[in-house]
Backbone as numpy.savetxt, mean C-alpha at the origin, in Angstrom:
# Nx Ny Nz CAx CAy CAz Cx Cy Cz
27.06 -0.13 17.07 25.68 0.34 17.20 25.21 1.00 15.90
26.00 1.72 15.20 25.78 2.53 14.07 25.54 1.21 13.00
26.05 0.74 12.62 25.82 -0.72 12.00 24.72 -1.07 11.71
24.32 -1.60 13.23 23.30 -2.50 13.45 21.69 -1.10 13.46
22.17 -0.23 13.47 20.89 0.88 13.21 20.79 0.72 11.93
21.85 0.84 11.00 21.49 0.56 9.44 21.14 -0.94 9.09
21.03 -1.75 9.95 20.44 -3.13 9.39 18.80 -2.67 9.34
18.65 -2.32 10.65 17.34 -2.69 11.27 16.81 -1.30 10.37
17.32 -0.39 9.69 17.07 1.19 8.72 16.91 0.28 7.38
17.36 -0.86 6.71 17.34 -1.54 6.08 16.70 -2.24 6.29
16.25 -3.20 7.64 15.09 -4.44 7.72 13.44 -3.60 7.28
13.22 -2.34 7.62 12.30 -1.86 7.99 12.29 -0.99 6.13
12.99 -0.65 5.83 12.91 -0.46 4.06 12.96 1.36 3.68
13.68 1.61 4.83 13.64 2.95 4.88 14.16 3.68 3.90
15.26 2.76 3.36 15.89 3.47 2.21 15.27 2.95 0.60
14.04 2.29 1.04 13.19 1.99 -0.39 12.01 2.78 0.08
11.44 4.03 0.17 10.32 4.68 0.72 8.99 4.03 -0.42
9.22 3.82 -1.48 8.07 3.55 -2.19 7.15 2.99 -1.62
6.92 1.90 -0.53 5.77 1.30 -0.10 5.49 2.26 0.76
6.24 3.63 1.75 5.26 4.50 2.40 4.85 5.15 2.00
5.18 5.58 0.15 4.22 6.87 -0.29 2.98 5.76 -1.09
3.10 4.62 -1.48 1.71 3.98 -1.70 0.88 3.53 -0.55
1.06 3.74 0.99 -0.06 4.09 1.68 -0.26 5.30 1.82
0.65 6.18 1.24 0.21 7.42 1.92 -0.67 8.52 0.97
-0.33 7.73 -0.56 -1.45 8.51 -1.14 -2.70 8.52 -0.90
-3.29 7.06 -1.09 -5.07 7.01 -0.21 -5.63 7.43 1.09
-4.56 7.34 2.06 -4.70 7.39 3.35 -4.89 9.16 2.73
-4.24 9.85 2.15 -4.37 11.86 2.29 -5.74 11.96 1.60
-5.97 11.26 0.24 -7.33 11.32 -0.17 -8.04 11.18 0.42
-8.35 9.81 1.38 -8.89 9.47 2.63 -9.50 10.75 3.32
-8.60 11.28 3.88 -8.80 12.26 4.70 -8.93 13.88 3.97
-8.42 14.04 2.67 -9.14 15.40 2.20 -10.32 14.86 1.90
-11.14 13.97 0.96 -12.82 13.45 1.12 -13.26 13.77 2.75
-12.95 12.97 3.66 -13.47 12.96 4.70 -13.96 14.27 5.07
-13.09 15.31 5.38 -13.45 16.51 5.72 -13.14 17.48 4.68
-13.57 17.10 3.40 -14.38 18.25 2.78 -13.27 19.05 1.64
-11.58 18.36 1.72 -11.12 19.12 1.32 -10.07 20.11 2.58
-10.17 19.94 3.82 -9.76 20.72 4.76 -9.60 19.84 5.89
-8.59 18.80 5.87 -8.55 18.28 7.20 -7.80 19.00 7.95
-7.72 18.67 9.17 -7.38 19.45 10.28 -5.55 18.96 10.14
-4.71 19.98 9.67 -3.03 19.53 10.10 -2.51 18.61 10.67
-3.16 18.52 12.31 -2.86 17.64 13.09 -3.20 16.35 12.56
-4.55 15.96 12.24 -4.57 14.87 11.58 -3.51 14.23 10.32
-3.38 15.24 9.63 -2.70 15.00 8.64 -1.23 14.40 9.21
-0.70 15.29 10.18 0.55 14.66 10.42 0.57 13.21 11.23
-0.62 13.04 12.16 -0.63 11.47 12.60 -1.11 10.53 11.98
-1.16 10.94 11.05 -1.78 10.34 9.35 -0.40 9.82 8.60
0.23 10.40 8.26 1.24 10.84 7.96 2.35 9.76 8.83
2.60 10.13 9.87 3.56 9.51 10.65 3.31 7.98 10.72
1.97 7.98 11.00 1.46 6.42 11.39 1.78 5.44 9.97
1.48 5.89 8.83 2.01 5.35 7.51 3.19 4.75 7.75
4.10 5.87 7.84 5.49 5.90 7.65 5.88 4.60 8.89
5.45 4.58 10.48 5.71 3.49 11.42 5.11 2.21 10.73
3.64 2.12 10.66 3.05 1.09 9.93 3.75 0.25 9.26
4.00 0.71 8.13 4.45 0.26 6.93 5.88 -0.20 7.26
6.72 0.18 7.99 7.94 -0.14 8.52 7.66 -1.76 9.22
6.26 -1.33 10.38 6.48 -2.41 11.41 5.65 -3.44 10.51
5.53 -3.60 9.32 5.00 -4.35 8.13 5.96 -5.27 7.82
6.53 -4.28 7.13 8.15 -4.82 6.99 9.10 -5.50 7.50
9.09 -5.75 8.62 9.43 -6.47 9.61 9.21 -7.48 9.76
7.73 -7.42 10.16 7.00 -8.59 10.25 7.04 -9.18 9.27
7.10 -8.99 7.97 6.94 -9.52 6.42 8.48 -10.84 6.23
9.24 -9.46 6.78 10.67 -10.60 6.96 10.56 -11.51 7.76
10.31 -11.64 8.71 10.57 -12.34 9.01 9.27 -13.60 9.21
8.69 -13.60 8.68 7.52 -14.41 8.44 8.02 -15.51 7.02
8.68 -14.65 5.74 8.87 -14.62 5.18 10.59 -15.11 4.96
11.19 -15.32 6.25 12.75 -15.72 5.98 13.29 -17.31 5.82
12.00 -18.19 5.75 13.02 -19.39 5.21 12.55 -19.51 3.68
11.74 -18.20 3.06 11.61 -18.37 1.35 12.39 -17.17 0.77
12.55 -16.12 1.44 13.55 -15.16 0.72 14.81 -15.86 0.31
15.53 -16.66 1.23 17.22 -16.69 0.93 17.24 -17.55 -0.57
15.83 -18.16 -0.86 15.64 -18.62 -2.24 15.35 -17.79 -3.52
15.30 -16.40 -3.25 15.04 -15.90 -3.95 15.74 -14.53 -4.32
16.29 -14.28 -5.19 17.43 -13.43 -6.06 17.24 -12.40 -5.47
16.15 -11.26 -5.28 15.83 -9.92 -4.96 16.13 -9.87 -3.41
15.87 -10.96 -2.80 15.85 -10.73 -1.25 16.63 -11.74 -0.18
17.38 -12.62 -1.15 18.28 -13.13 -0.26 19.52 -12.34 0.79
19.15 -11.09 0.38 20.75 -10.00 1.20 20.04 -9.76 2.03
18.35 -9.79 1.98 17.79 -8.88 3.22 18.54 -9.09 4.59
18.27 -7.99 5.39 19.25 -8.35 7.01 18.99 -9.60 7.30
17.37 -9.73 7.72 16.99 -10.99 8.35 17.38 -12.21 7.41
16.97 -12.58 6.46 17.51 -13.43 5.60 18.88 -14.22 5.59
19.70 -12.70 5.50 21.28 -12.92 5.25 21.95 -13.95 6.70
21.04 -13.53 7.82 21.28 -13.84 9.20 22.19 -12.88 9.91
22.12 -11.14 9.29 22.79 -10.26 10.14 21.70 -9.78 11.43
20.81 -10.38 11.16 20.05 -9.98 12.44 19.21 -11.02 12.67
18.84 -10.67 13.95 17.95 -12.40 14.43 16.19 -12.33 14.00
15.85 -13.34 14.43 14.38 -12.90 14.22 13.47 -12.49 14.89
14.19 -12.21 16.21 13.54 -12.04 17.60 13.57 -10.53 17.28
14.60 -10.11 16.58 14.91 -8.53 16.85 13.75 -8.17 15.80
13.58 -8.96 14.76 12.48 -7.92 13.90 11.01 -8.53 14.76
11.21 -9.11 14.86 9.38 -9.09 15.85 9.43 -7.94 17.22
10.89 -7.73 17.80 10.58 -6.53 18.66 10.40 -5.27 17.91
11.68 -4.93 16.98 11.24 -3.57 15.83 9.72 -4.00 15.77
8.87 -4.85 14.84 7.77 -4.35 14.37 6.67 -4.37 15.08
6.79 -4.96 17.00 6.32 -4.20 17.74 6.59 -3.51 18.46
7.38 -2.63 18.38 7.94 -1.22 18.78 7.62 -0.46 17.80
7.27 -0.58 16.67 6.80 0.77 15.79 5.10 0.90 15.75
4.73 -0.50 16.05 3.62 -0.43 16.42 2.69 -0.17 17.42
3.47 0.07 18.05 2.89 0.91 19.52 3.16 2.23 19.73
4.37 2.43 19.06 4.53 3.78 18.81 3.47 4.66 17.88
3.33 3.69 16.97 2.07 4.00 15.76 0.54 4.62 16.17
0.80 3.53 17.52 -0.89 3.70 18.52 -0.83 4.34 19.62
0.25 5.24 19.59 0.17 6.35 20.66 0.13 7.55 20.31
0.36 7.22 18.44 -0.20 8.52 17.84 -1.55 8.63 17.58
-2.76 7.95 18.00 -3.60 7.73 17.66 -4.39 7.85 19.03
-3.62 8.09 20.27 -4.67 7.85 21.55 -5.81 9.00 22.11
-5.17 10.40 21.13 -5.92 11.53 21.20 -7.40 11.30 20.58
-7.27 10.40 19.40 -8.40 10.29 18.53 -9.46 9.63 19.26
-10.59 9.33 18.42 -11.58 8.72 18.70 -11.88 7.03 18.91
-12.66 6.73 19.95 -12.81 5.27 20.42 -12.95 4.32 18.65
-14.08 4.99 17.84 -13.87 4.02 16.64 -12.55 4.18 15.74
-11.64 5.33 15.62 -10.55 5.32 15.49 -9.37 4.05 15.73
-9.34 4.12 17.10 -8.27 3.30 17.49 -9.01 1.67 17.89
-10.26 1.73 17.23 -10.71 0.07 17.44 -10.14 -0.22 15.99
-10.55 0.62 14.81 -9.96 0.18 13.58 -8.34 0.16 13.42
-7.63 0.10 14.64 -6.15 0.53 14.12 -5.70 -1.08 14.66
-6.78 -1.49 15.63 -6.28 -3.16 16.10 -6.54 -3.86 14.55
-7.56 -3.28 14.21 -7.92 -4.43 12.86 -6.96 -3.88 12.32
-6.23 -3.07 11.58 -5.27 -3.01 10.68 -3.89 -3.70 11.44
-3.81 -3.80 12.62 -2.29 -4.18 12.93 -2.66 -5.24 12.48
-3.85 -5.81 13.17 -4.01 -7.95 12.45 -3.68 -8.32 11.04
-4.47 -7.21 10.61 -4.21 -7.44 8.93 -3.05 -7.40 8.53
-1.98 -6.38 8.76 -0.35 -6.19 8.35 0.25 -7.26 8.78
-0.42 -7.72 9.88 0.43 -9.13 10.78 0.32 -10.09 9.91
-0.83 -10.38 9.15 -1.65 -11.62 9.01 -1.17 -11.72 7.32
-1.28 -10.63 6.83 -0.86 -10.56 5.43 0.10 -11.35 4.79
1.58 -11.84 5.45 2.49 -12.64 4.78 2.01 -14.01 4.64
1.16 -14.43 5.62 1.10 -15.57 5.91 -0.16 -16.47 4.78
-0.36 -14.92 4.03 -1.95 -15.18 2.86 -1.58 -15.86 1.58
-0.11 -15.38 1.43 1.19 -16.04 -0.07 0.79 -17.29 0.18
0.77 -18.26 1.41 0.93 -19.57 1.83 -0.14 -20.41 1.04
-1.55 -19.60 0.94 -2.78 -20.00 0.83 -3.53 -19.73 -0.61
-3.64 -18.37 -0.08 -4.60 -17.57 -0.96 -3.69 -17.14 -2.67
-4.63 -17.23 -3.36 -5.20 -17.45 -4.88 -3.96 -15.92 -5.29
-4.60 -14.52 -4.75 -4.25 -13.27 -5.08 -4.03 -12.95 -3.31
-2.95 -13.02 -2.73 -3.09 -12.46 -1.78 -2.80 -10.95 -2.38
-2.24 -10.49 -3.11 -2.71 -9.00 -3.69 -3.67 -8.55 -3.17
-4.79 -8.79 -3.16 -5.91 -7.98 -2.59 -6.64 -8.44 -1.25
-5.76 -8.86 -0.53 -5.72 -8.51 0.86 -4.57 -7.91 0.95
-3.17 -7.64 0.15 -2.48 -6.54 0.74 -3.50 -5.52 0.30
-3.92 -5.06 -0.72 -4.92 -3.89 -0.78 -5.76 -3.66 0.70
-6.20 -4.59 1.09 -6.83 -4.58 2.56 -5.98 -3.68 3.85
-5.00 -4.17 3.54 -3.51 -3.76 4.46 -3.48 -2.54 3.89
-2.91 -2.48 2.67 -2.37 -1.08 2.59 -3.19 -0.04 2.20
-4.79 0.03 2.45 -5.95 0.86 2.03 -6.18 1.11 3.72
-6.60 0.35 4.71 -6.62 0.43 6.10 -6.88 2.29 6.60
-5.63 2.78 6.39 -5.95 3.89 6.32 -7.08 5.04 6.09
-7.86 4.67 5.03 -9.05 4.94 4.51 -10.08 4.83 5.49
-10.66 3.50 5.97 -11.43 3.70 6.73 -11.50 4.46 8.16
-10.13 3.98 8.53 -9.74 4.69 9.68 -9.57 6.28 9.76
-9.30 6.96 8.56 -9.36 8.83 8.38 -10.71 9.08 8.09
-11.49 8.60 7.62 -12.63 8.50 7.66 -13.63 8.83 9.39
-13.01 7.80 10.26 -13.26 7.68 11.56 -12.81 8.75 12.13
-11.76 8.92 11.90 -11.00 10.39 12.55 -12.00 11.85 12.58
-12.23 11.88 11.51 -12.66 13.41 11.08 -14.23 13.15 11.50
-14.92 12.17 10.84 -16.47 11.96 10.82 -17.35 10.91 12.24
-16.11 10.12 12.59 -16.84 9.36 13.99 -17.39 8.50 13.43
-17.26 8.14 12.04 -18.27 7.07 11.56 -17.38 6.73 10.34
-17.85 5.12 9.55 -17.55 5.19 8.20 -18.28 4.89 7.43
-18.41 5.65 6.90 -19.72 5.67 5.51 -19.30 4.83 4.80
-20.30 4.54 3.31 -20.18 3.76 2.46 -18.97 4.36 1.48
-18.77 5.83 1.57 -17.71 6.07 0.31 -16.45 5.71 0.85
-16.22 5.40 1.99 -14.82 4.71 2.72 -14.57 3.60 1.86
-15.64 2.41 1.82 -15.74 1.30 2.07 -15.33 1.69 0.10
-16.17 2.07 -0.84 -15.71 2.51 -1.55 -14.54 2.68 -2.08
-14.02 3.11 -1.24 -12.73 3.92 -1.77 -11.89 2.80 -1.21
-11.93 1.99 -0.20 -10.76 1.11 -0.04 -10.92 -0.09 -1.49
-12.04 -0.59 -1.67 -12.31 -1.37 -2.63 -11.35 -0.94 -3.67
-11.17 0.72 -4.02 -10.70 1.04 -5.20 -9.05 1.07 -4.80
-8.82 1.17 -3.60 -7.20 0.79 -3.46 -6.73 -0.78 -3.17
-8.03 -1.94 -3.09 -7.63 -3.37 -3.55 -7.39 -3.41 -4.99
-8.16 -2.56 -5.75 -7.95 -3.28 -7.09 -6.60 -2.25 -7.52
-5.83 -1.01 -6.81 -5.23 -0.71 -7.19 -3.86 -1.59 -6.75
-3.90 -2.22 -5.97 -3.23 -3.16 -4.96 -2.59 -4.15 -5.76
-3.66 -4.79 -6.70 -3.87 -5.64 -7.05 -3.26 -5.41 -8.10
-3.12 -4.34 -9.26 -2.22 -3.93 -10.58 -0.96 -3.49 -9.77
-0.59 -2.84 -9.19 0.84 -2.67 -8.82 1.90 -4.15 -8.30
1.26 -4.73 -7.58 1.52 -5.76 -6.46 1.63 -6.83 -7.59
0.93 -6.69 -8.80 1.18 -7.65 -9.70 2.18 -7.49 -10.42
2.31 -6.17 -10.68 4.04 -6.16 -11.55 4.69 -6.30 -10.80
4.75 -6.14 -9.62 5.90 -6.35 -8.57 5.99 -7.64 -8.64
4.94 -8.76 -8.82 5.25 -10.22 -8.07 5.60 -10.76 -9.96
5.29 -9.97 -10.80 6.25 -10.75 -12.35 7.34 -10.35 -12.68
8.34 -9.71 -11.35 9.21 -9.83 -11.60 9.84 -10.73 -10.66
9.22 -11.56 -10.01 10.07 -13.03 -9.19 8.87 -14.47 -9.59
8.33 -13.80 -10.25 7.60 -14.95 -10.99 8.10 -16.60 -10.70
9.15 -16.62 -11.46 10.06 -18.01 -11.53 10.57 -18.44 -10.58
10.40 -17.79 -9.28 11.46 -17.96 -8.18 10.19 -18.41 -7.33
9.10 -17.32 -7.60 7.82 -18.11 -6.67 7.01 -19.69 -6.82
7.30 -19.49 -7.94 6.97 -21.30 -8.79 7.31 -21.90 -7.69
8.62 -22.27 -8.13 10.00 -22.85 -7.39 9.68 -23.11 -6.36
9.68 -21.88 -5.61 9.69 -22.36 -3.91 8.22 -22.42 -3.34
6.93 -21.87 -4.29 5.66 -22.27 -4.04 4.74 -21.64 -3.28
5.32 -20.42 -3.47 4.41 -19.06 -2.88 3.12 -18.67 -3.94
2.48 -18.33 -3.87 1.14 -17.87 -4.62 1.22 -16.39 -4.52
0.95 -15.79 -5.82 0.92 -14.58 -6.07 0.17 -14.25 -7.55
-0.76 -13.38 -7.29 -1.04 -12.72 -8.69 -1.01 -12.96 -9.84
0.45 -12.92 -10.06 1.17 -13.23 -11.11 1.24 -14.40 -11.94
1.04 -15.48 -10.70 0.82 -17.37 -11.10 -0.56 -16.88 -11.13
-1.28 -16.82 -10.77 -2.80 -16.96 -10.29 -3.45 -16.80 -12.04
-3.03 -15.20 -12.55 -3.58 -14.67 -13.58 -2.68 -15.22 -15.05
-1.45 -15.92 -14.33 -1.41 -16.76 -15.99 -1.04 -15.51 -17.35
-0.84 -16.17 -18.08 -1.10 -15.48 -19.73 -1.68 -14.27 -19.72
-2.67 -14.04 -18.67 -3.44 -12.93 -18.28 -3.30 -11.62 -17.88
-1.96 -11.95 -17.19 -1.56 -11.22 -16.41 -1.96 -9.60 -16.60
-1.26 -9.23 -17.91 -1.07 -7.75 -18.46 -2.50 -7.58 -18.22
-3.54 -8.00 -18.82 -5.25 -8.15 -19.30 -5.83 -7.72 -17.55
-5.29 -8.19 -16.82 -5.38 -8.37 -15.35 -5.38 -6.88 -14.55
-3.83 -6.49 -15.14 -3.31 -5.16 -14.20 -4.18 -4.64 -14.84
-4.36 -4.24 -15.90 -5.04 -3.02 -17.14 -6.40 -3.02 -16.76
-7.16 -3.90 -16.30 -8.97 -4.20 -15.99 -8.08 -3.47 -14.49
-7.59 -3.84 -13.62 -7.90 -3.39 -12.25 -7.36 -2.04 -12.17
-6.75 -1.53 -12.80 -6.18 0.02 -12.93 -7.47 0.87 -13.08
-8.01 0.34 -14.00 -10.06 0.79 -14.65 -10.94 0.85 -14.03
-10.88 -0.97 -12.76 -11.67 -0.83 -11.77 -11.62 0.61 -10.57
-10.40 0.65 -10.32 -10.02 1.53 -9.31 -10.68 2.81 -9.70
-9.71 3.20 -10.98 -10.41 4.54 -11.47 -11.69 4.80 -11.26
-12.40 4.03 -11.72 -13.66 4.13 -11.87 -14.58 4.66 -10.62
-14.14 4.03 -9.78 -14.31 3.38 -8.29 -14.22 5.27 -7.96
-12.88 5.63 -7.81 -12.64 6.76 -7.32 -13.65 8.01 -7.98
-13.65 8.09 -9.60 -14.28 8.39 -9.97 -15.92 8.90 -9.57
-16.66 7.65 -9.53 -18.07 7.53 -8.56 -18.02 8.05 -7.02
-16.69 8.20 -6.80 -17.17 8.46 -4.96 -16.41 10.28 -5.46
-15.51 10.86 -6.23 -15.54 11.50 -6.28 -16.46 12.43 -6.90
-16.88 12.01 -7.55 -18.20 13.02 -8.55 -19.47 12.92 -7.30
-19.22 11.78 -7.10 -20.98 12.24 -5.90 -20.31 13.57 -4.69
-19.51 13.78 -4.44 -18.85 14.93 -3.53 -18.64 15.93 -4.24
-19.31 16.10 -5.20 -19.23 17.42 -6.06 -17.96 17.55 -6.53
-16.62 17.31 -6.60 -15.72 17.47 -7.23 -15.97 17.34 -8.98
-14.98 18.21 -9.97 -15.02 18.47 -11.32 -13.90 18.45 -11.86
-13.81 19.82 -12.21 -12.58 19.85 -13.26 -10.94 18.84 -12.99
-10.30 19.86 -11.62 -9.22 19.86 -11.35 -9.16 17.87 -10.64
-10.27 17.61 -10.08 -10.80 15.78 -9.78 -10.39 15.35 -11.11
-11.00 15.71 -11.99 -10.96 14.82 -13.72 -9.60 14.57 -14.04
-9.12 15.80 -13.88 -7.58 16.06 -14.24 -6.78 15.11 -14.09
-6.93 15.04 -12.63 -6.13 14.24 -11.55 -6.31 13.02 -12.35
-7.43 12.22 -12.67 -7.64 11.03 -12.90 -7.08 10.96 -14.28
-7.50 11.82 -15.06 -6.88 11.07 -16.83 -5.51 11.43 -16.40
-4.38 12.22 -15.35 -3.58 12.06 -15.24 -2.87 10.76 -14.76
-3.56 10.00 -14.31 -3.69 8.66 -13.52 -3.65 7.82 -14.22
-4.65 7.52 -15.39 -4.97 6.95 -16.33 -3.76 6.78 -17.15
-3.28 8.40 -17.75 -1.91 8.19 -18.30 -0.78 7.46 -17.97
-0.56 7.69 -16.46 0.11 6.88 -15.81 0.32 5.00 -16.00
-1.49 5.14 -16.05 -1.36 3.30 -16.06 -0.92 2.92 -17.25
-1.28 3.73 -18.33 -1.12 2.95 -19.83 0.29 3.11 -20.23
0.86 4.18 -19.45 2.05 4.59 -19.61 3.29 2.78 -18.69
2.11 2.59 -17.95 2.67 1.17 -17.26 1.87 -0.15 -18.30
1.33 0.12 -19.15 1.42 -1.10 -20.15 2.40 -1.33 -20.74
2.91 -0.23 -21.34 4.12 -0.32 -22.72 4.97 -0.99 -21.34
5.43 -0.74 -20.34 6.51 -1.15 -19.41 6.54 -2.91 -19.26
5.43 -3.51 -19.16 4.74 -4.48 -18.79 4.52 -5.56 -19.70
4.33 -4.97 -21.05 3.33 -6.07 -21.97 4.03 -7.18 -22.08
5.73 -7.01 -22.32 6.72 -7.80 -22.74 7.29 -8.67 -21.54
6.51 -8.34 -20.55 6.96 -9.10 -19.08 8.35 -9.02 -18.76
9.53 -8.37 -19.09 11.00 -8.06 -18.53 10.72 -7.58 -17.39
11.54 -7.98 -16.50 11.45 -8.21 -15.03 12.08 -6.81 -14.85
12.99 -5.72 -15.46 13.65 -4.86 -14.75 12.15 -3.25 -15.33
11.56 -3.70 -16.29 10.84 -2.74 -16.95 9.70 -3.30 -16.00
8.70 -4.66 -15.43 7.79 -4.96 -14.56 7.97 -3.74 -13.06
9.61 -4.01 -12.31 9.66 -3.08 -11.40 9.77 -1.82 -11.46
9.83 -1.45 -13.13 9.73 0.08 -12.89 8.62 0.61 -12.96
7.70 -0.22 -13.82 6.45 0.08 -13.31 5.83 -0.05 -11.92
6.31 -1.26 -11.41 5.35 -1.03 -9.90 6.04 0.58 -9.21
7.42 0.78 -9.19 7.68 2.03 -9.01 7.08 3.20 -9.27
6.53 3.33 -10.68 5.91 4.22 -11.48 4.49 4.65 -10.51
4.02 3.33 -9.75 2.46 3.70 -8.96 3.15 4.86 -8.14
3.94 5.71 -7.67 4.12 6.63 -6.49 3.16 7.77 -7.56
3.86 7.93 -8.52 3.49 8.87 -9.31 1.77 8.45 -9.50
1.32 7.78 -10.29 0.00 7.60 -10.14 -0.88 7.79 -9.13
0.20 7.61 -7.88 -1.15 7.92 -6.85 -0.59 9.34 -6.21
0.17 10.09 -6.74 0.66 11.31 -6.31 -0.43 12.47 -7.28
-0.40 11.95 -8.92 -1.22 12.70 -9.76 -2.69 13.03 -9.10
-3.17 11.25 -8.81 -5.03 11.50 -8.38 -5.33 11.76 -7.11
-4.27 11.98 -6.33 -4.18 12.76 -4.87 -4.01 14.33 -4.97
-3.07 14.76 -6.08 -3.29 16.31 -6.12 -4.59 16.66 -7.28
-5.25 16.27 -7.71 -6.27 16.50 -8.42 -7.51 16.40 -7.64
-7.47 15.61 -6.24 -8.59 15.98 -5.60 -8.32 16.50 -4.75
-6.81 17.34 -3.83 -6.96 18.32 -3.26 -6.81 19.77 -4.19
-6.92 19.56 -5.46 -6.72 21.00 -5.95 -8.05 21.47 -6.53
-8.87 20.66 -6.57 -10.22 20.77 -6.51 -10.86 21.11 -5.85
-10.96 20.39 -4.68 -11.33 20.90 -3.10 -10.85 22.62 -2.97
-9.22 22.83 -3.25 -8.36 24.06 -3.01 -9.14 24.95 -4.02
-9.56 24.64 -5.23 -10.29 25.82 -5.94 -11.58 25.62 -6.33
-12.26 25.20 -5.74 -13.83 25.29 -5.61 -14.51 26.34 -4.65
């Protein structure tokens, strides 16, 4: 039993947390904008928690959507599901079992609340299956992993304004520069087996690519933060951000696959900097 808890602690990516602190930075911005700088605790923690299930029962689903092209590919042929230490029945029950668990943290909240939490399960569901098709599915994971946003939005306000809509836009295009160093470092493997990603999509481009959508984002955040009166300690946050990205060019320019993933790594920090720069703003205003 102990075993098979660390497969399914492993199917679900528990011991790689990086994809739950890149929903969980927008999703807290999300919700300090929403209310002002002062969300309510409670929110924060079913904020918080729901990330952490989400993104798991993502994971899941990702594998196994995703398991007759992993075992072709270097980074993820060990995965559980892949390897065939676990079936595929079991990760479609995990990733709906975390997902219901996800939406029972959510039953206190509000009716537009938990209508937006069906659209995000579709989207997390629907997301692997976009590699098959789509040009950049990058920015429909931005869709997926911004979700949050509109929905803390709903929480606190009962409504979602335009700076939601805003602000998720600015976590597609941030989606879209991380998710791209991530996908040039299996570049050659996606050719091969004929997945679509970013990475093919933008060509020669690539670097030219992340560096414009790092700008877009900023920018993005920028405009929805300055109209909310935020200043100094907001600015901060962002040229700290900024540093961050250019600090992920030098990583990048040369396309080496082990310096590509340390940059997509590097986004925790980027979105940790422009998350405490707009609650320390909010905190000293």
């Amino acid at each position: 039993m102990q075993q098979r808890l660390q497969l399914y602690l492993r199917l679900v990516r528990l011991d790689k947390p990086i994809g739950i602190l890149l929903l969980l930075w927008p999703t807290l911005a999300a919700l300090w904008f929403a209310a002002d700088g002062h969300p309510d605790w409670r929110l924060v923690l079913i904020f918080t928690l729901g990330t952490i299930l989400m993104r798991s029962a993502g994971c899941a689903i990702n594998d196994f959507a995703d398991r007759d092209f992993d075992r072709h590919v270097k980074r993820t042929a060990e995965r559980p599901l892949t390897s065939g230490r676990i079936a595929p029945w079991e990760a479609v029950l995990v990733a709906a079992a975390l997902a219901l668990i996800a939406f029972m943290l959510i039953l206190p909240l509000n009716a537009l609340t938990k209508q937006l939490s069906v659209a995000a399960v579709v989207i997390a569901a629907s997301y692997p299956y976009f590699k098959r098709f789509f040009a950049i599915p990058q920015a429909y994971l931005g869709i997926a992993f911004g979700f949050g946003i509109p929905m803390a939005f709903a929480a606190v306000q009962g409504t979602v304004p335009p700076a939601a809509w805003l602000l998720l836009l600015a976590n597609i295009f941030w989606a879209i520069a991380y998710d791209t160093e991530y996908a040039m470092v299996d570049r050659d493997d996606d050719l091969r087996i004929g997945i679509r990603t970013s990475a093919i999509t933008f060509g020669r481009y690539d670097v030219a690519a992340v560096m414009l959508c790092y700008v877009c984002a900023a920018a993005i955040v920028f405009l929805v933060g300055w109209a909310q009166g935020l200043r100094g300690w907001f600015a901060a946050g962002l040229l700290g951000a900024g540093a961050c990205a250019a600090y992920h060019y030098t990583l990048i320019r040369a396309r080496d696959r082990i310096n590509c993933f340390a940059a997509f790594r590097h986004n925790n920090w980027l979105g940790a900097v422009g998350f405490a720069g707009i609650a320390l703003d909010y905190a000293f205003s």
